[in-house]
Residue frames as a rotation matrix with the C-alpha (Angstrom) as fourth column:
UNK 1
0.065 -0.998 -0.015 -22.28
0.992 0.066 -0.103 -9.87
0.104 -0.008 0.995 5.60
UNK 2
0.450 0.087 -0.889 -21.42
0.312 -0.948 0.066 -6.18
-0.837 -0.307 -0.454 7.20
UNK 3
-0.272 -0.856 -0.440 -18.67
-0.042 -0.447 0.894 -5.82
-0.961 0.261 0.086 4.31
UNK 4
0.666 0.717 -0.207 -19.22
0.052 -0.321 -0.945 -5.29
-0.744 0.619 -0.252 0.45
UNK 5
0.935 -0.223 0.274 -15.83
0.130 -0.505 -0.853 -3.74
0.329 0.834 -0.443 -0.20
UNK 6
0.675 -0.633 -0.378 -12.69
0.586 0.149 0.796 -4.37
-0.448 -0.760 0.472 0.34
UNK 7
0.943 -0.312 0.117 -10.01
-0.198 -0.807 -0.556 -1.73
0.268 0.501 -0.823 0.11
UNK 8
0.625 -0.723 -0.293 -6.20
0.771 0.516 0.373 -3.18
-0.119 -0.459 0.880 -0.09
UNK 9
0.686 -0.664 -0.298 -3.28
-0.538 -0.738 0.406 -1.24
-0.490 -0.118 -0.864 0.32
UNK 10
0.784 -0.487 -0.385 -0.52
-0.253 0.316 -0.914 -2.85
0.567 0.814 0.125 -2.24
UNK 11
0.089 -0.946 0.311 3.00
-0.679 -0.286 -0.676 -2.41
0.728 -0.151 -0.668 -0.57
UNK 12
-0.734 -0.016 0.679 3.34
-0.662 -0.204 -0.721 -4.52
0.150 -0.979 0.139 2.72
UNK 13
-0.066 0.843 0.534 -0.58
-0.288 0.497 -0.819 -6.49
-0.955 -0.208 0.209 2.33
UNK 14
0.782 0.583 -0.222 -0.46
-0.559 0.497 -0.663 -7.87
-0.276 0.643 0.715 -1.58
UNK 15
0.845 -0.508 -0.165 2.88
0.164 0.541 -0.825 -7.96
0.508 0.670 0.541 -2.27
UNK 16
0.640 -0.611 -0.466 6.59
0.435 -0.212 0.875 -7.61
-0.634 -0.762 0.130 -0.67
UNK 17
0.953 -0.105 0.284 8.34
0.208 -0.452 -0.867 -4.97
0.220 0.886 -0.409 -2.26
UNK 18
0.912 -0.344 -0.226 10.83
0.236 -0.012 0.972 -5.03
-0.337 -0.939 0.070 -0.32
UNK 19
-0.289 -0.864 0.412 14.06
0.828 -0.009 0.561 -5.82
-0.481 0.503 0.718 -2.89
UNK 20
-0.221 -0.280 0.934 12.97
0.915 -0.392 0.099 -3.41
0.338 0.876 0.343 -5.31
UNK 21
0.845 0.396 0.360 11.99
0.179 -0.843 0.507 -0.16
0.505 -0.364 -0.783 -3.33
UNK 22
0.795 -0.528 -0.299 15.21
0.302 -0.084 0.950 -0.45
-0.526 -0.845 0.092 -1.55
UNK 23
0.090 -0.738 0.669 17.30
0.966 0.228 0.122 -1.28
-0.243 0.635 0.733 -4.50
UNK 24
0.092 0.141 0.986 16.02
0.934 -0.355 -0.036 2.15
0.345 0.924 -0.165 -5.50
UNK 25
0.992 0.098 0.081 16.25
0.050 -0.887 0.458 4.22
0.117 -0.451 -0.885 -3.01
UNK 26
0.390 -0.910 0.141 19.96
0.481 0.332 0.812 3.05
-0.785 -0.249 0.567 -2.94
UNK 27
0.089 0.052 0.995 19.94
0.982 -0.171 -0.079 4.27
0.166 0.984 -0.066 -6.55
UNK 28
0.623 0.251 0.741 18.69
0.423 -0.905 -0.049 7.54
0.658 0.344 -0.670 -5.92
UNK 29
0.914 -0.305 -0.269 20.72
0.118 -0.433 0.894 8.31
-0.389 -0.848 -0.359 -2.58
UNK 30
-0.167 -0.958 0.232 24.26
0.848 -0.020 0.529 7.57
-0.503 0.285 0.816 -4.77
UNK 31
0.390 0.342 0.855 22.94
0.752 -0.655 -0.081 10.41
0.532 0.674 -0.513 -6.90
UNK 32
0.764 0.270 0.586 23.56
-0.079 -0.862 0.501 12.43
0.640 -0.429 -0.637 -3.79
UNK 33
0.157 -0.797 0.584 26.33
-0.720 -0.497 -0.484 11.15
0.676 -0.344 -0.652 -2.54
UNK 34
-0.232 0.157 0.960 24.94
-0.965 0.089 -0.247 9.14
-0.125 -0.984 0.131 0.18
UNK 35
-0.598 -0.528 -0.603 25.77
-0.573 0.808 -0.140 5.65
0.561 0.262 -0.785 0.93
UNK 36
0.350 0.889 0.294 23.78
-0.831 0.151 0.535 2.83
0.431 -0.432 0.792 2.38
UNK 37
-0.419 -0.888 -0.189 24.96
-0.886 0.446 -0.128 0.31
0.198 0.114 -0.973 4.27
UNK 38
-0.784 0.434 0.443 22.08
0.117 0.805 -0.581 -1.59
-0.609 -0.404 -0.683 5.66
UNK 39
-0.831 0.556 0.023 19.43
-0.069 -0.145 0.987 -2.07
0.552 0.818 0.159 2.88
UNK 40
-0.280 0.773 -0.569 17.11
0.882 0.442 0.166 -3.23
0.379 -0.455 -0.805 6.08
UNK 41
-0.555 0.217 -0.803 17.34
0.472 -0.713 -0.519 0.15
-0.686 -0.666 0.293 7.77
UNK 42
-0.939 0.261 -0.225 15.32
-0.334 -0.850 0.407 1.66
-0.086 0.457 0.885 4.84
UNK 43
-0.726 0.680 -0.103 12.43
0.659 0.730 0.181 -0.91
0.199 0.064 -0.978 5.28
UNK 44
-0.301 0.777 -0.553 10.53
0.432 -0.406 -0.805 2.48
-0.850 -0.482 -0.214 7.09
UNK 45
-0.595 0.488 -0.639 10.11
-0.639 -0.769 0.007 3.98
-0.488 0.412 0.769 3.89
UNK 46
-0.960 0.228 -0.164 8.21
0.032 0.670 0.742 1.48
0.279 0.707 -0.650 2.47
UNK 47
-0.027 0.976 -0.217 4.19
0.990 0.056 0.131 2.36
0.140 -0.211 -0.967 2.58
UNK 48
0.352 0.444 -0.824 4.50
0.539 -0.816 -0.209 6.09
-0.765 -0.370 -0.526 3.36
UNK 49
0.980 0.065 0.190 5.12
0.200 -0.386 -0.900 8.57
0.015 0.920 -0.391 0.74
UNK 50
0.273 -0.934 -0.231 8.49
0.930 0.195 0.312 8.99
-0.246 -0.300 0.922 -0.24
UNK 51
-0.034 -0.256 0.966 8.61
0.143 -0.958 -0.249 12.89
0.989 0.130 0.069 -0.63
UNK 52
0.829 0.487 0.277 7.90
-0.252 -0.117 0.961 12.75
0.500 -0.866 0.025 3.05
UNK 53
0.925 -0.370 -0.090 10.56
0.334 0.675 0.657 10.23
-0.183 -0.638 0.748 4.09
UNK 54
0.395 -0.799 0.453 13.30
0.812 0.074 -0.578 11.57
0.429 0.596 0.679 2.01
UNK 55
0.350 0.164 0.922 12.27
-0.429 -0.847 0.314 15.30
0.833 -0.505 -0.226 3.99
UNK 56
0.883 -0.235 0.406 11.90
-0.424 -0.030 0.905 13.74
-0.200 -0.972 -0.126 7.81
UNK 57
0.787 -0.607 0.109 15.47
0.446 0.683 0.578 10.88
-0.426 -0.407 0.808 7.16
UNK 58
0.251 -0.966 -0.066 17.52
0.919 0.216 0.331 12.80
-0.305 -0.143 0.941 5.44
UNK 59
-0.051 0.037 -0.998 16.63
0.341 -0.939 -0.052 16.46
-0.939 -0.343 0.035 5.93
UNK 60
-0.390 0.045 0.920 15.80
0.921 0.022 0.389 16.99
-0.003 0.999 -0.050 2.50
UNK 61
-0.811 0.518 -0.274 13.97
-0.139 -0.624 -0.769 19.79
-0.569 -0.585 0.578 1.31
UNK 62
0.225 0.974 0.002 10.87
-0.396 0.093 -0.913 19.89
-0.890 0.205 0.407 -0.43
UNK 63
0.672 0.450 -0.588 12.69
-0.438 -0.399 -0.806 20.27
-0.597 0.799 -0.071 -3.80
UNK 64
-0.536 -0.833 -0.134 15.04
-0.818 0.552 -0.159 18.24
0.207 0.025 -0.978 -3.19
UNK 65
-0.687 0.209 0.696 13.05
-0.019 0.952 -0.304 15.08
-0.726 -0.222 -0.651 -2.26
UNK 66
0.279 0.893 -0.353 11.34
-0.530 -0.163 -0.832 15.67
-0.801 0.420 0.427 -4.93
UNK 67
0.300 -0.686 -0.663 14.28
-0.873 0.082 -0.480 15.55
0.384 0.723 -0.574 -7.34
UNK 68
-0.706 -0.451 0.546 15.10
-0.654 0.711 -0.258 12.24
-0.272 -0.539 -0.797 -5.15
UNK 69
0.199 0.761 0.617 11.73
-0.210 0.648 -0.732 10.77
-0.957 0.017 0.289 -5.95
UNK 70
0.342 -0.249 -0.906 13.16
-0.931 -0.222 -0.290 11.53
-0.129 0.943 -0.308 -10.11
UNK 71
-0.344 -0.803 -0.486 16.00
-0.849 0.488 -0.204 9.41
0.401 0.342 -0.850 -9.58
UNK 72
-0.386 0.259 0.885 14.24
-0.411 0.811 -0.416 6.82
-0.826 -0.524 -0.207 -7.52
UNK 73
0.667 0.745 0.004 11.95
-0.328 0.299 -0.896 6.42
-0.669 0.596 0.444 -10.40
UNK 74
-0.022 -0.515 -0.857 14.69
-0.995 0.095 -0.032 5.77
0.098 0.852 -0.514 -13.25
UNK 75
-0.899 -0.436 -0.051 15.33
-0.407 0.871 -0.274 2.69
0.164 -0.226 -0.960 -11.54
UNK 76
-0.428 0.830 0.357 12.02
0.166 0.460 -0.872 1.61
-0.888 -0.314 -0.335 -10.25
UNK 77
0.368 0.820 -0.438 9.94
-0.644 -0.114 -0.756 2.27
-0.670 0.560 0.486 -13.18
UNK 78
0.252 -0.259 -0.932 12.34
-0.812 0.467 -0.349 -0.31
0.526 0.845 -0.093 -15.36
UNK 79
-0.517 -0.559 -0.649 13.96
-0.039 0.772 -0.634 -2.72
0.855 -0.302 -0.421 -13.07
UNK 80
-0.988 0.077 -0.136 12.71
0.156 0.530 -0.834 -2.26
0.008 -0.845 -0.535 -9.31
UNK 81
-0.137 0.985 -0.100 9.25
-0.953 -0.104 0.285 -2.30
0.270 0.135 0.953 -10.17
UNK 82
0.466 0.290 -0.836 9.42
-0.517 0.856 0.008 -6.16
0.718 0.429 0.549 -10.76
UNK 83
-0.800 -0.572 -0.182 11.85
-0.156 0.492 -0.857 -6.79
0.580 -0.657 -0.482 -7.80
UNK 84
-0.552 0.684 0.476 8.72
-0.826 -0.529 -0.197 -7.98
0.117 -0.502 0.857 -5.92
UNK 85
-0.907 0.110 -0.406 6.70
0.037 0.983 0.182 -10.96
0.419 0.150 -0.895 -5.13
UNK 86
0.012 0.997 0.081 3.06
-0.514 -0.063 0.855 -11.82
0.858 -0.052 0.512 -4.06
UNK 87
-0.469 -0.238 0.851 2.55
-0.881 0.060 -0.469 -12.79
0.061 -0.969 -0.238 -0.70
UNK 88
-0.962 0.065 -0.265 1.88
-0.008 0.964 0.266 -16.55
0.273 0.257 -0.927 -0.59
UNK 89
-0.649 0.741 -0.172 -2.07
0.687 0.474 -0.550 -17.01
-0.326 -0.475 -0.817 -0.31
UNK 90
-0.666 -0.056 -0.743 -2.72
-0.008 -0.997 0.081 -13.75
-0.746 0.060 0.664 -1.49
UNK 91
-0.803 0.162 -0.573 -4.48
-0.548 0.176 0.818 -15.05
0.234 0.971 -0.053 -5.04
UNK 92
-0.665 0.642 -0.381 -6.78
0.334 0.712 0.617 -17.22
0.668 0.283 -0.688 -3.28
UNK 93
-0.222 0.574 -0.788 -8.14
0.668 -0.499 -0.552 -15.06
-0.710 -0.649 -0.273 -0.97
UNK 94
-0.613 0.220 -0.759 -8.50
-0.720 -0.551 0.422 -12.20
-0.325 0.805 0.496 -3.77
UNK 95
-0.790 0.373 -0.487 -10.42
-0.171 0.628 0.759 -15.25
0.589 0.683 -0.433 -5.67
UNK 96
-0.528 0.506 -0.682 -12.66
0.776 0.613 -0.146 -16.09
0.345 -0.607 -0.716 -2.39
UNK 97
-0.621 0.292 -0.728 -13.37
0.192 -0.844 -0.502 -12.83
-0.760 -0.451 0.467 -1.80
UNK 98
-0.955 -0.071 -0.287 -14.70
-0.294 0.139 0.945 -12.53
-0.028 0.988 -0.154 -5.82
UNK 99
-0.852 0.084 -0.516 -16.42
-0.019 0.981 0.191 -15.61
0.523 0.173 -0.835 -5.19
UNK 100
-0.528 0.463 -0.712 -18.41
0.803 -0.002 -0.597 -14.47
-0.277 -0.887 -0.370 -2.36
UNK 101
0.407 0.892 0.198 -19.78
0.892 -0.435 0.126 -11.08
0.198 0.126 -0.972 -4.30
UNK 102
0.458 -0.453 -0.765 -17.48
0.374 -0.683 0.628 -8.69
-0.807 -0.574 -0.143 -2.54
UNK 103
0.930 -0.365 0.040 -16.21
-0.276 -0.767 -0.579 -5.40
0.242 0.527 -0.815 -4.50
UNK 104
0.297 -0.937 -0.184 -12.18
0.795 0.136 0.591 -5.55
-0.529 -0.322 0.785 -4.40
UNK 105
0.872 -0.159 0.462 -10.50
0.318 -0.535 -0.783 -2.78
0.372 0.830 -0.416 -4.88
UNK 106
0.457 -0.581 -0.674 -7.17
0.876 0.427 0.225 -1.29
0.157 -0.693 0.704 -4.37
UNK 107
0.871 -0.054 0.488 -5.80
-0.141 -0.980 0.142 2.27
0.470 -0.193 -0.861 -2.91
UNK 108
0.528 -0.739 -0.418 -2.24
0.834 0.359 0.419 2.89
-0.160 -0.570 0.806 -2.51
UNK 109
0.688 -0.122 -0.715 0.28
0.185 -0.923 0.336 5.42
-0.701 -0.364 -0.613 -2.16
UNK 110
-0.324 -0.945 0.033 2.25
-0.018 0.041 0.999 4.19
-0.946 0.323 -0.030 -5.28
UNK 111
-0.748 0.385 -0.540 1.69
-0.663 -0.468 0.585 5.83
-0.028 0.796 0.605 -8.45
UNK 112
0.393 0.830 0.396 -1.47
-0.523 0.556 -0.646 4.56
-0.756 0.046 0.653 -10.23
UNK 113
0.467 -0.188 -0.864 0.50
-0.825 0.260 -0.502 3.75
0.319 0.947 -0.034 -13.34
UNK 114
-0.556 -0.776 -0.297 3.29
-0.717 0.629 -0.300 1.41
0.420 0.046 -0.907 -11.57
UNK 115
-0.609 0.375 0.699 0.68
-0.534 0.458 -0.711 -0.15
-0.587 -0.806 -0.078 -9.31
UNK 116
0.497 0.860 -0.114 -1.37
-0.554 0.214 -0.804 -1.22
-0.668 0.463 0.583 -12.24
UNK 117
0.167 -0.621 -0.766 1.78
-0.911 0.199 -0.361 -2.05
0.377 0.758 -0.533 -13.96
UNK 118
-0.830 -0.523 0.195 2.64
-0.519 0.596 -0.613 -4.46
0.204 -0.610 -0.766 -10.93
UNK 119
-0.157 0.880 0.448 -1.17
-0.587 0.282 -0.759 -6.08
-0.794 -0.382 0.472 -10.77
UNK 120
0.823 0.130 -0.553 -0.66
-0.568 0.180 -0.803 -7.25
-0.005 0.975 0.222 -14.66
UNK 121
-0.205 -0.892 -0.402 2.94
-0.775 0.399 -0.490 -8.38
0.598 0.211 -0.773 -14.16
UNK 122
-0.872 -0.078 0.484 1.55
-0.445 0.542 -0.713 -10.40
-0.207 -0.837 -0.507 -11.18
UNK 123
-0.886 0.417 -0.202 -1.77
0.092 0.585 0.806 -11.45
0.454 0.695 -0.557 -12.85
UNK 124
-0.722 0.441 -0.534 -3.79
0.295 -0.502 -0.813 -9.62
-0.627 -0.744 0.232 -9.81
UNK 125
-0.770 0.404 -0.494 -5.72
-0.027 -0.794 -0.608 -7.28
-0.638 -0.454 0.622 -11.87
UNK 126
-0.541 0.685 -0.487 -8.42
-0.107 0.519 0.848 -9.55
0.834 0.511 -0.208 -12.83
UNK 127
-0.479 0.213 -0.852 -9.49
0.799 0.508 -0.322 -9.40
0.364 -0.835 -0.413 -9.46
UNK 128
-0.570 0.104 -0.815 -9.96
0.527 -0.714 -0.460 -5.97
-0.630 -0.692 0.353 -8.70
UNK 129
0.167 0.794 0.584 -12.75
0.985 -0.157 -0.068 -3.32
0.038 0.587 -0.809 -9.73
UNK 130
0.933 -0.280 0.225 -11.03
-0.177 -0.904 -0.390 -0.34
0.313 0.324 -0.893 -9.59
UNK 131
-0.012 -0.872 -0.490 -7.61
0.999 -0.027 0.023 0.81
-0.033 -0.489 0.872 -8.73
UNK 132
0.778 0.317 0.542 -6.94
0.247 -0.948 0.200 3.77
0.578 -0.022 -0.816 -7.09
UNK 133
0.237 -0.649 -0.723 -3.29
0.912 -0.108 0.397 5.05
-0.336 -0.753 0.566 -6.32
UNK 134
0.136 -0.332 -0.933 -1.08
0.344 -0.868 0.359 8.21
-0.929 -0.370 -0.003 -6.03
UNK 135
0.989 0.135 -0.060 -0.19
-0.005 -0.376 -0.926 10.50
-0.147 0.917 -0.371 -8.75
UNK 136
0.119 -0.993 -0.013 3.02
0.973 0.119 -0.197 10.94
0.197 0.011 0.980 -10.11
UNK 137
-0.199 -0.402 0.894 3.04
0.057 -0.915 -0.399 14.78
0.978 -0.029 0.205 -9.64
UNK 138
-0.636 -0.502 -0.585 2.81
0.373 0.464 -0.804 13.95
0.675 -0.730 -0.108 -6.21
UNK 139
-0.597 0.587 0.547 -0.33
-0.425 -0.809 0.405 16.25
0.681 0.010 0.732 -5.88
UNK 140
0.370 0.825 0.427 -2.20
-0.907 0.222 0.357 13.12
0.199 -0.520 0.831 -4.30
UNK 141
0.017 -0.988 -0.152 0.09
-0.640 0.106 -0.761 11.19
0.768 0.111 -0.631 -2.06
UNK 142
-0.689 0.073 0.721 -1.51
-0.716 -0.221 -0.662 10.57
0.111 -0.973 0.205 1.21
UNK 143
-0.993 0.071 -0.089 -3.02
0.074 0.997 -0.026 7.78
0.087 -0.032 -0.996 2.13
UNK 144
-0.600 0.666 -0.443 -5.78
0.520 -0.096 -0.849 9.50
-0.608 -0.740 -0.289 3.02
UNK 145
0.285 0.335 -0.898 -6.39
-0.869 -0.305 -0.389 11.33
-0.404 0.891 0.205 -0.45
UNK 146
-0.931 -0.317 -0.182 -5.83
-0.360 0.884 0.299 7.65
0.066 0.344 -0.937 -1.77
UNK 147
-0.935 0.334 -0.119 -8.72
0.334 0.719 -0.609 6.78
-0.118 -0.609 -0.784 -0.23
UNK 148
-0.006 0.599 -0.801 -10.94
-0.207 -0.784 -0.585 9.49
-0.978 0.162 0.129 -0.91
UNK 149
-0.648 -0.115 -0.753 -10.02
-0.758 0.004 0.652 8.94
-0.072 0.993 -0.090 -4.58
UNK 150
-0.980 0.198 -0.030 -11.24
0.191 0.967 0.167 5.32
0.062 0.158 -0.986 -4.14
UNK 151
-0.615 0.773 -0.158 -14.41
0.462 0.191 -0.866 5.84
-0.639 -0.606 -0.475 -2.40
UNK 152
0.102 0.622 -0.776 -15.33
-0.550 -0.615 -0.565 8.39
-0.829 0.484 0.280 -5.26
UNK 153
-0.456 -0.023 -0.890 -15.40
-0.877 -0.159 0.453 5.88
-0.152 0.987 0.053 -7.52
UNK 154
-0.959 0.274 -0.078 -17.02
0.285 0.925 -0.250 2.74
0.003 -0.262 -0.965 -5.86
UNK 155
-0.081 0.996 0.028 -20.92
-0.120 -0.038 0.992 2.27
0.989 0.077 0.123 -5.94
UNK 156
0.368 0.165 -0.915 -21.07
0.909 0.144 0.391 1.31
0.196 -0.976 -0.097 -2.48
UNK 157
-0.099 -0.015 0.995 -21.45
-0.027 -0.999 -0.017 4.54
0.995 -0.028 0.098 -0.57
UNK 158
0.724 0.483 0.492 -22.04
-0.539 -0.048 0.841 3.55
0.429 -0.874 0.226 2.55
UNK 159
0.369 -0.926 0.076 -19.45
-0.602 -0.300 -0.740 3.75
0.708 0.228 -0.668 4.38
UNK 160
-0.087 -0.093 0.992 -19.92
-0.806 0.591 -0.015 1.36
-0.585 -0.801 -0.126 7.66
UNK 161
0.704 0.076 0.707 -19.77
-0.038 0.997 -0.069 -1.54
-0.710 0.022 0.704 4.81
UNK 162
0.743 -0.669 0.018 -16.34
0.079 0.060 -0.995 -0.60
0.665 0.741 0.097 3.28
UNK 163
0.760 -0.642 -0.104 -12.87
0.349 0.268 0.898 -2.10
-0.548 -0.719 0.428 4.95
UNK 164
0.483 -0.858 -0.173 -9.51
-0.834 -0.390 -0.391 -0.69
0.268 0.333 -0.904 4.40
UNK 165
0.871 -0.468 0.152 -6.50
0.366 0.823 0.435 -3.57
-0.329 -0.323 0.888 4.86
UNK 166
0.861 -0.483 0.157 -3.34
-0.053 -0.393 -0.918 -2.55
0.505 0.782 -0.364 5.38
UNK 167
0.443 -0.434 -0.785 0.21
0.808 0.573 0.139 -3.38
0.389 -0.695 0.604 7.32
UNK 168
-0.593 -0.670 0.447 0.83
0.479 -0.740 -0.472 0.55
0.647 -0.066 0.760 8.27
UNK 169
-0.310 0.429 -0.849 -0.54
0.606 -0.599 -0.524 3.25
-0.733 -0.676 -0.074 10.55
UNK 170
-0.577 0.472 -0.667 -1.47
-0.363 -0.879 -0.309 5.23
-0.732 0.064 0.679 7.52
UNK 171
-0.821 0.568 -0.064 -3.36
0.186 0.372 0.909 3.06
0.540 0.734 -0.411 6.27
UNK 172
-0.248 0.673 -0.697 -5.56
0.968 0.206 -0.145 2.87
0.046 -0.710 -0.703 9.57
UNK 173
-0.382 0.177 -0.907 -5.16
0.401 -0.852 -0.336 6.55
-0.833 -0.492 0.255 9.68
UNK 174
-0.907 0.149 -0.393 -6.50
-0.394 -0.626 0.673 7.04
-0.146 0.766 0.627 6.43
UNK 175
-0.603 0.787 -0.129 -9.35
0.575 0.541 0.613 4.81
0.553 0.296 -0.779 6.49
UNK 176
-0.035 0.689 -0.724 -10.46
0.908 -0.281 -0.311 6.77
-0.418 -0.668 -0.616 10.05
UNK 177
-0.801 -0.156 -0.578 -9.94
0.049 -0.979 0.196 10.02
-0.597 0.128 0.792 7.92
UNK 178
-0.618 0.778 -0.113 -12.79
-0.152 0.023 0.988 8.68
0.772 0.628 0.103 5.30
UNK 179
-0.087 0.840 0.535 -14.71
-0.859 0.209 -0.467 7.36
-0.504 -0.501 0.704 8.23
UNK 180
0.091 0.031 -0.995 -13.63
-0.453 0.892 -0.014 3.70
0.887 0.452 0.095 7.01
UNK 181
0.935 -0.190 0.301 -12.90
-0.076 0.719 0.691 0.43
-0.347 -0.669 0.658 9.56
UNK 182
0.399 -0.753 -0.523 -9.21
-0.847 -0.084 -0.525 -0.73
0.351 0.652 -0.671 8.81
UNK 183
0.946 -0.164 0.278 -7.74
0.115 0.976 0.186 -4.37
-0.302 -0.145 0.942 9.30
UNK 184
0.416 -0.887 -0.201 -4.18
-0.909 -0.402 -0.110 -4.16
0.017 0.229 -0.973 9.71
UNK 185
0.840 -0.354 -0.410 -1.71
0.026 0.782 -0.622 -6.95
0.541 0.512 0.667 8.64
UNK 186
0.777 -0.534 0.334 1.54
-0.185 0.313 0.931 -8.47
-0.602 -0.785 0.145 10.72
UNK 187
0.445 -0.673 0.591 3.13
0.715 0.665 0.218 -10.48
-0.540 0.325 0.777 7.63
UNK 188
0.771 -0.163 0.615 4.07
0.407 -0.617 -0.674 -6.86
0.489 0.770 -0.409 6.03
UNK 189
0.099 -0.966 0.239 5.86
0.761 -0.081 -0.644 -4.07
0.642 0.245 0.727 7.51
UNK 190
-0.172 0.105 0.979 4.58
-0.920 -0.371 -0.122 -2.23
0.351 -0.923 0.160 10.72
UNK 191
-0.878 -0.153 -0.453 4.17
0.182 0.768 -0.614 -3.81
0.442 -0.621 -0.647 13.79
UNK 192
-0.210 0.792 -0.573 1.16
0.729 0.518 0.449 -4.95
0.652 -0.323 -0.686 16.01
UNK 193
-0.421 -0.063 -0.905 1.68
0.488 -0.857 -0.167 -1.49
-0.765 -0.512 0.391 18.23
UNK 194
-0.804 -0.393 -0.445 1.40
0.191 -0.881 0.432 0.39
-0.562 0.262 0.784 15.34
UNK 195
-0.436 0.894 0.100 -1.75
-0.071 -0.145 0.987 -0.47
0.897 0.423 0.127 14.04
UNK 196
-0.010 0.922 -0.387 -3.49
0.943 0.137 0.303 -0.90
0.332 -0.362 -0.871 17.21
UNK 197
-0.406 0.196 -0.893 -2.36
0.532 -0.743 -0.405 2.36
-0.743 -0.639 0.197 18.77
UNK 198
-0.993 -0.104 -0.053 -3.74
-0.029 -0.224 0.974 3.75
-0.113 0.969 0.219 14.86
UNK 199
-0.391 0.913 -0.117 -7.16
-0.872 -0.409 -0.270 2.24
-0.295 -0.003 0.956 15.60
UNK 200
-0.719 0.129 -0.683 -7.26
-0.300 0.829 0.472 -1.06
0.627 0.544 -0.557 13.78
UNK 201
0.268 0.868 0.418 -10.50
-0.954 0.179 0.240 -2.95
0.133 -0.463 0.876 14.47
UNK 202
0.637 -0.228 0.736 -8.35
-0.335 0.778 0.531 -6.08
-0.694 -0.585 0.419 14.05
UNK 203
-0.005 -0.976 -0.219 -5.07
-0.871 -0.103 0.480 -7.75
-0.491 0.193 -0.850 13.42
UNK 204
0.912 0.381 0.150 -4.35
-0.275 0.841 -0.466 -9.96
-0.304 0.384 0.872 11.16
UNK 205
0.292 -0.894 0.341 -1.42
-0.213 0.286 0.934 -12.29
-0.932 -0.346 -0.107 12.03
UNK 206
-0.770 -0.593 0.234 -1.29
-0.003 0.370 0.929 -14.02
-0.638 0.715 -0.286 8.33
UNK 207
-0.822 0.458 -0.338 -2.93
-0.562 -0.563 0.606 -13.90
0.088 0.688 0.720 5.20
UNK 208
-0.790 0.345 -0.506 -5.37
0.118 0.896 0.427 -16.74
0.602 0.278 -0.749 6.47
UNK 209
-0.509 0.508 -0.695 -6.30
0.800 -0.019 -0.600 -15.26
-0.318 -0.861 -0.397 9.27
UNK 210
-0.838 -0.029 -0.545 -7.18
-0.395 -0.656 0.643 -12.36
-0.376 0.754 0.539 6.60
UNK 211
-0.923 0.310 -0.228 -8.89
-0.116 0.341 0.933 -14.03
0.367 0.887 -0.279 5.04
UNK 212
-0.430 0.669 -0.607 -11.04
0.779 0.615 0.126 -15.68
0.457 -0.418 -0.785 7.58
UNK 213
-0.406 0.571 -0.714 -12.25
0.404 -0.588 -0.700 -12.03
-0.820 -0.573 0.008 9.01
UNK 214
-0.876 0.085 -0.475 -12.96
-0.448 -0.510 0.734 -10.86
-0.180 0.856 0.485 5.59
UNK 215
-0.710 0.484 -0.511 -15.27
-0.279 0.474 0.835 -13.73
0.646 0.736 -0.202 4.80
UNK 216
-0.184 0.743 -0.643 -16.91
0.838 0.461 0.293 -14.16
0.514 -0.485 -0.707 8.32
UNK 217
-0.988 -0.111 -0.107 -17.59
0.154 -0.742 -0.652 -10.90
-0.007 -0.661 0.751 9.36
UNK 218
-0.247 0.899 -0.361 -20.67
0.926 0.329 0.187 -9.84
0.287 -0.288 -0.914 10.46
């Protein structure tokens, strides 16, 4: 088996966060005034940092979107944390992977505390050997310093037998920043352009089809 180690990305490829990441960013925009009318049109921030998105969509500045990420949190850290669900199959692939020997770990861009909070609430983190997401002082945000965290804590060191999985371009672009492979996902929240022009080594349409490159790869 070429793989060893699988690195997931949380948002988008374990779970759909969809209700509660919105719910909050609704939250924090009333803070500022600023109304929402389509909860769908915020679906882009979901997977990239949000000190970023708050900057490029709504011309924030630095210190502002910070202070936006504050108020996001009031709400998300009590209520839209849990607005969330596990993508259907998700548990038995995480088991089959296990099963087979394979490292699991997971590297996202959303705090380590809530992500670890949301692996327990979901019974996940019995599965995984590390976890490895963002800070809250936003110091390490990037997918790509996500990743870098991870890798410095995995025994496997070689790097041509650790996979990234994830349904964004920065996931793909952070794996090729470690000098990782990356398997992008369909049933999340980018689209089939966006990972391939990114690099993906291959798509994966549903979590089955996930599965099945995970466990027959070569």
């Amino acid at each position: 088996m070429k793989y060893t180690t699988v690195l997931f990305d949380l948002d988008g490829t374990l779970t759909d966060p969809a209700e509660g990441i919105t719910n909050s960013i609704v939250y924090a925009l009333h803070k500022w005034n600023i109304e929402v009318e389509d909860k769908k049109s915020l679906y882009k921030f979901i997977g990239p940092p949000l000190v970023d998105s708050f900057t490029r969509d709504y011309g924030f500045s630095r210190e502002d979107a910070l202070l936006t990420v504050d108020f996001y949190r009031e709400y998300f850290s009590v209520k839209g944390l849990f607005e969330n669900s596990v993508y259907e199959g998700i548990p038995a692939l995480l088991a089959a992977l296990k099963k087979e020997g394979l490292t699991v770990a997971l590297a996202t861009s959303k705090p380590e505390k809530y992500a670890i909070e949301i692996l327990n609430h979901f019974l996940l983190d019995g599965f995984f050997d590390l976890v490895a997401g963002a800070s809250m002082d936003e110091s390490r945000n990037r997918k790509d310093q996500v990743i870098a965290y991870a890798l410095s804590g995995l025994k496997e060191q070689d790097k041509s037998r650790i996979i990234m999985v994830g349904d964004r371009k920065h996931d793909v672009l952070g794996a090729k920043e470690n000098g990782l492979d990356c398997i992008g996902v369909l049933y999340g929240y980018g689209s089939k352009g966006e990972l391939e022009d990114a690099g993906a080594i291959a798509i994966a349409q549903t979590v089955n089809e996930l599965k099945d490159l995970l466990l027959k790869n070569e």
